[in-house]
VOGU-3710 file (C-alpha; in Angstrom, 3 decimals, decimal comma):
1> xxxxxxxxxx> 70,831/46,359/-18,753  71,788/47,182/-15,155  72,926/44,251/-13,308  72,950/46,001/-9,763  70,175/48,588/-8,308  71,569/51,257/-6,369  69,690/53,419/-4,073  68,123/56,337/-6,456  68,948/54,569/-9,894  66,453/52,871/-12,085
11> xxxxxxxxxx> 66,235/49,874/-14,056  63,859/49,954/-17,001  60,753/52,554/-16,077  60,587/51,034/-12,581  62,378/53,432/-9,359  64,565/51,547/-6,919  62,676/52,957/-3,652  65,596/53,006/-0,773  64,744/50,533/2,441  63,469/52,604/5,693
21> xxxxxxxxxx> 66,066/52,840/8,019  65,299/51,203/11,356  66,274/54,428/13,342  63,841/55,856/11,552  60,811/53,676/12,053  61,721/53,724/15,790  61,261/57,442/16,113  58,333/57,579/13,778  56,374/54,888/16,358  57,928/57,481/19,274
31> xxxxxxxxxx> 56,297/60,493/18,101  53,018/58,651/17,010  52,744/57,124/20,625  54,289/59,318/23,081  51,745/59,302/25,476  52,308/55,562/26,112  56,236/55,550/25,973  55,231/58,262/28,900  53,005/55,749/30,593  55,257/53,035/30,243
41> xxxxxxxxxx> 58,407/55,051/31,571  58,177/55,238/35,535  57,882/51,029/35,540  61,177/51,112/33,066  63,134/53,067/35,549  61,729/51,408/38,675  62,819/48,068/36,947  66,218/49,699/36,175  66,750/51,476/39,317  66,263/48,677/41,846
51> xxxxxxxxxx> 66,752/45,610/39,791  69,412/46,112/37,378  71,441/48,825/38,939  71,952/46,676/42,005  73,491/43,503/39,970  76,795/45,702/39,854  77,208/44,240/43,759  76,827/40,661/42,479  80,542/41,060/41,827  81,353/40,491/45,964
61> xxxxxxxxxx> 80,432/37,522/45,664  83,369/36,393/43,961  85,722/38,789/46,463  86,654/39,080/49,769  84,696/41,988/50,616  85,809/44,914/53,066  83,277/48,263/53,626  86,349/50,014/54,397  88,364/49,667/50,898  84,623/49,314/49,087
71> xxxxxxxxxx> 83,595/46,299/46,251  86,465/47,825/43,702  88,991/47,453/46,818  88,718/44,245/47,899  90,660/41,335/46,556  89,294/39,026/44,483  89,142/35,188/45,620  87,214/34,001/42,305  85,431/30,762/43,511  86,272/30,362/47,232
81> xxxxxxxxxx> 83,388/31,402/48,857  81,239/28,736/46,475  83,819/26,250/47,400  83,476/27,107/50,798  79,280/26,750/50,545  79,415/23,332/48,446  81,946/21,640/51,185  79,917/22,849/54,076  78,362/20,200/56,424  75,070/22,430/56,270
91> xxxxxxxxxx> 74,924/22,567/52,232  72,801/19,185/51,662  70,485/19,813/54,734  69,737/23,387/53,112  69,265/22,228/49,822  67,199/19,385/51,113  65,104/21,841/53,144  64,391/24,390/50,155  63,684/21,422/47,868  61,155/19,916/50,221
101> xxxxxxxxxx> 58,907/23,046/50,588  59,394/24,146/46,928  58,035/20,592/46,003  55,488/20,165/48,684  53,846/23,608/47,597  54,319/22,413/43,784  52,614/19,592/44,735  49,221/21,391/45,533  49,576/23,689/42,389  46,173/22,041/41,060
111> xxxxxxxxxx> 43,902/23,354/44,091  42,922/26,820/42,581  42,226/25,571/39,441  40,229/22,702/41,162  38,808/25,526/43,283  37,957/27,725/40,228  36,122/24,783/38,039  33,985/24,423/41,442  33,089/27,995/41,783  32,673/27,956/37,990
121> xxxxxxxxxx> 29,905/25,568/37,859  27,827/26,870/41,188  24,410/28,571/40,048  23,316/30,304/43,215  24,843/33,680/42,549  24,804/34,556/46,614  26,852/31,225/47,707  28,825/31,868/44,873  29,863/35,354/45,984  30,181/34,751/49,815
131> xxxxxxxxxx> 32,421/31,334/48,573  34,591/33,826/46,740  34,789/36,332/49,613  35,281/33,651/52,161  38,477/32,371/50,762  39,754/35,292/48,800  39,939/37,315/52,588  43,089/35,542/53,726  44,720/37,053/51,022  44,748/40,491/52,524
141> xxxxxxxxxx> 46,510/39,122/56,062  49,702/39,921/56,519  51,844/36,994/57,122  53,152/38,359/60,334  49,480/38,034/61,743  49,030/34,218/59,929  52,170/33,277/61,960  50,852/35,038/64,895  47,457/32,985/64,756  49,111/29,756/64,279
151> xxxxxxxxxx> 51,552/30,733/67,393  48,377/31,283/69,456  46,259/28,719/68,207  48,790/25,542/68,527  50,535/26,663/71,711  50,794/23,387/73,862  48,888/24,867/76,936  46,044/26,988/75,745  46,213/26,501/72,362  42,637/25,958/70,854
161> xxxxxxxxxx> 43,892/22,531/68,794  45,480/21,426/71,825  42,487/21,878/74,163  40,265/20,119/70,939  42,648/17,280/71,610  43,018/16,806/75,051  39,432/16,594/74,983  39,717/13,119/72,730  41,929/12,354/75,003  45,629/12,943/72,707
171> xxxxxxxxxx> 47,945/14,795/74,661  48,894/17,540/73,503  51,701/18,206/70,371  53,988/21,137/70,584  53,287/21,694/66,923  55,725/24,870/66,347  58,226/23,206/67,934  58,222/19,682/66,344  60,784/19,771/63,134  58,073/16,836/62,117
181> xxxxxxxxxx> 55,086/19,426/61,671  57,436/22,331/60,375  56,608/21,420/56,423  52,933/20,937/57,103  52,051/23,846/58,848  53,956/26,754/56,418  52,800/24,981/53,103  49,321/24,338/54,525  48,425/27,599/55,800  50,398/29,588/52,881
191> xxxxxxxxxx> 47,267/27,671/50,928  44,825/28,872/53,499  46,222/32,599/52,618  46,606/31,918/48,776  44,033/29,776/47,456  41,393/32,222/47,360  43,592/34,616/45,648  45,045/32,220/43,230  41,605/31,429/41,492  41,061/34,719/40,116
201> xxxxxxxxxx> 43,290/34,510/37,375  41,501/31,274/36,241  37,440/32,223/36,593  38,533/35,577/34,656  39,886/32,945/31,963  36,294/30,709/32,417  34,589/33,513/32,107  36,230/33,521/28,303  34,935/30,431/27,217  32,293/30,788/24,872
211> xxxxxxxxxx> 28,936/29,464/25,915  28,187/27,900/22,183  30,630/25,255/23,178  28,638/23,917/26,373  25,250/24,294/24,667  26,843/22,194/21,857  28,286/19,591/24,258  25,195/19,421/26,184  23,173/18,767/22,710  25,559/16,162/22,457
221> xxxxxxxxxx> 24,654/14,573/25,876  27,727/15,606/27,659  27,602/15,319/31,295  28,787/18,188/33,741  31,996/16,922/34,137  32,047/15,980/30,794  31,931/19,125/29,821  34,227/20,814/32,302  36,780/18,113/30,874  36,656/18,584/27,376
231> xxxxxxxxxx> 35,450/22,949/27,508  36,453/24,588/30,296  39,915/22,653/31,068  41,334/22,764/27,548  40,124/26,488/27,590  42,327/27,774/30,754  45,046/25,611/29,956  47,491/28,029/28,727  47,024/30,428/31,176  47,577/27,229/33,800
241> xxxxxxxxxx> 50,849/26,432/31,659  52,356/30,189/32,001  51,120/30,646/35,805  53,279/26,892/36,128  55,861/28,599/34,390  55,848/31,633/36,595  55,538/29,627/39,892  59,151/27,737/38,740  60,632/30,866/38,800  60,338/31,382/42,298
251> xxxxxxxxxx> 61,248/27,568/42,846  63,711/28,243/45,267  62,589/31,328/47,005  59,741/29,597/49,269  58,965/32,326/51,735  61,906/33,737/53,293  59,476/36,260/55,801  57,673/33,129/56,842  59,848/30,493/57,195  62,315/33,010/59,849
261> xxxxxxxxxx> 58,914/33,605/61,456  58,375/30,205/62,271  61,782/28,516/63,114  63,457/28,411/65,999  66,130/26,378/67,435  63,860/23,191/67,822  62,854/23,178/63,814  66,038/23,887/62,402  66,075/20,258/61,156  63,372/21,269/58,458
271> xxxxxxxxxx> 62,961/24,987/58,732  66,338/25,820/57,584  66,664/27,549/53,988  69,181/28,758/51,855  66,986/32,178/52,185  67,340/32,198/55,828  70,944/31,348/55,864  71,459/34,134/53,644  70,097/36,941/56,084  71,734/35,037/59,352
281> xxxxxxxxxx> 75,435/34,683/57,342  74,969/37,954/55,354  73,045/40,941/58,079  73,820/39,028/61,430  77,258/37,287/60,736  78,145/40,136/58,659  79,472/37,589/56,043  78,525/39,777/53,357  80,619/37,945/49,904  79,752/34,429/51,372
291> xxxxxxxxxx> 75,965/35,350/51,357  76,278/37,045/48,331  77,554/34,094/46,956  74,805/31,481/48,470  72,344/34,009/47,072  73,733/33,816/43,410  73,844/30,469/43,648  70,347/30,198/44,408  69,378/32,722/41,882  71,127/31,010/39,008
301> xxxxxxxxxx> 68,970/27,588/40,166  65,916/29,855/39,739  67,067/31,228/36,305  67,384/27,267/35,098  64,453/26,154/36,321  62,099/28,479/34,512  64,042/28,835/30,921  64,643/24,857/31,281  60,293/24,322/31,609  59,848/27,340/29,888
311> xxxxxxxxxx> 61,278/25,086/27,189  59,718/22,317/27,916  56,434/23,966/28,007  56,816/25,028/24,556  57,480/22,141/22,966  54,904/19,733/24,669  52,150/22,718/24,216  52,821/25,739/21,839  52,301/27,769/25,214  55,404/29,538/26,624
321> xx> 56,524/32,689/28,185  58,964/33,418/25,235
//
């Protein structure tokens, strides 16, 4: 008896078959499915082109960069320009600043799915639609023209919400220019532009969950919100956990466009971000390794943020990104 099978041999009456080879299998699903390896290609080299190709510059950030002798030319300083960042009188107030708004948004995740369960539950189709156009329109203005509005409507002279209160008799509040109402007025109108937008994802989730469930719960003498509680929450909740998920990604990126919009030298107290430091160090200082190194910095923040609640995530629900 034949204690080892070799590829080709036999044992007994019985063939030892030899394994596929991966290669193999790879090039088999190729030629069966070209047409989407086809489809798929353009986005692969997009991704490749101007995301991956460009990480071969992250290396400046750990030299002392000079256009003249190129990245490969200039000397290498390792960790000053972190050093340099961490020991900064300016560090805490810009890490205090990007915190704030990345919290303060985080804070009023909830309102499109609050926003979506209302919509959800309206029966007159024709208030239904114009509720949906009516706040998904915002959407589709660009943010120069929201900053623009605000400029014009809260201008201390002939501002609109100025002459409103003047006529209560408030003075008025040079609102762009107060660091005080800095926070309030980019996280508040950013949901003005977004929270329209933001509840598609979950009524095309609602719009999922099966009917038999509500007819049972109703047979059951479930109230409305009953019902929303126990069906239609429990039903959208992993797409609300992987949309959380996503949103921590971009913890620390809060808006750069905006937020240079609307600071000036009055604001700085709140409206200055790591973001914006990076553009007025990096294109206007022409610091380019220290900015490259602020920007890593607050990249690798990002990365830990989403694979730390990605984690989470998938322990506390069985719903994760990977």
């Amino acid at each position: 008896m034949n204690s080892v099978i070799a590829p080709g041999r036999t044992v007994g009456t019985q063939p030892a078959q030899a394994l596929p080879r991966r290669g193999g299998r790879f090039r088999r699903r190729v030629r069966n499915s070209w047409q989407l390896w086809i489809l798929v290609l353009p986005a692969v080299v997009f991704f490749f082109v101007f995301k991956y190709v460009p990480m071969y510059g992250v290396q400046i950030a750990f030299k002392d960069f000079i256009a003249s002798k190129g990245i490969w030319g200039s000397e290498w300083v390792g960790l000053e320009h972190f050093q340099r960042f961490f020991s900064s009188f300016y560090f805490w107030r810009l890490l205090r600043n990007t915190l704030g708004l990345s919290l303060y948004q985080l804070l009023l995740f909830p309102l499109p799915i609050i926003l979506a369960l209302s919509l959800n539950e309206v029966k007159n189709r024709f208030f239904k639609r114009f509720a949906q156009t009516l706040t998904y329109a915002p959407h589709f203005v660009s943010v120069v023209v929201v900053v623009g509005m605000m400029v014009a409507f809260l201008d201390p002279r002939i501002g609109i919400a100025n002459h409103f209160l003047g006529l209560i008799g408030i003075d008025s509040i040079p609102f762009m220019q107060e660091a005080g109402w800095f926070r309030h007025l980019f996280v508040w109108s950013g949901v003005w532009q977004s929270l329209g937008w933001g509840t598609i994802i979950y009524l095309a989730a609602l719009a999922g969950v099966n009917p038999e469930l509500h007819q049972a719960a109703e047979v059951d003498g479930a109230t409305r919100l009953q019902r929303i509680r126990h069906v239609n929450i429990p039903a959208i909740l992993p797409t609300v956990v992987i949309l959380f998920i996503l949103d921590f990604g971009s913890f620390m990126s809060v808006g750069f466009e905006k937020v240079l919009l609307m600071s000036n030298s009055l604001n700085a107290e709140t409206s200055d971000i790591i973001q914006t430091f990076v553009y007025k160090s990096g294109l206007l200082q022409g610091q380019y390794s220290y900015a490259a190194a602020v920007g890593l910095f607050d990249s690798v923040i990002n990365i830990l943020m989403i694979v730390g609640v990605n984690h989470l995530a998938r322990r506390i629900s069985d719903t994760s990104l990977w």
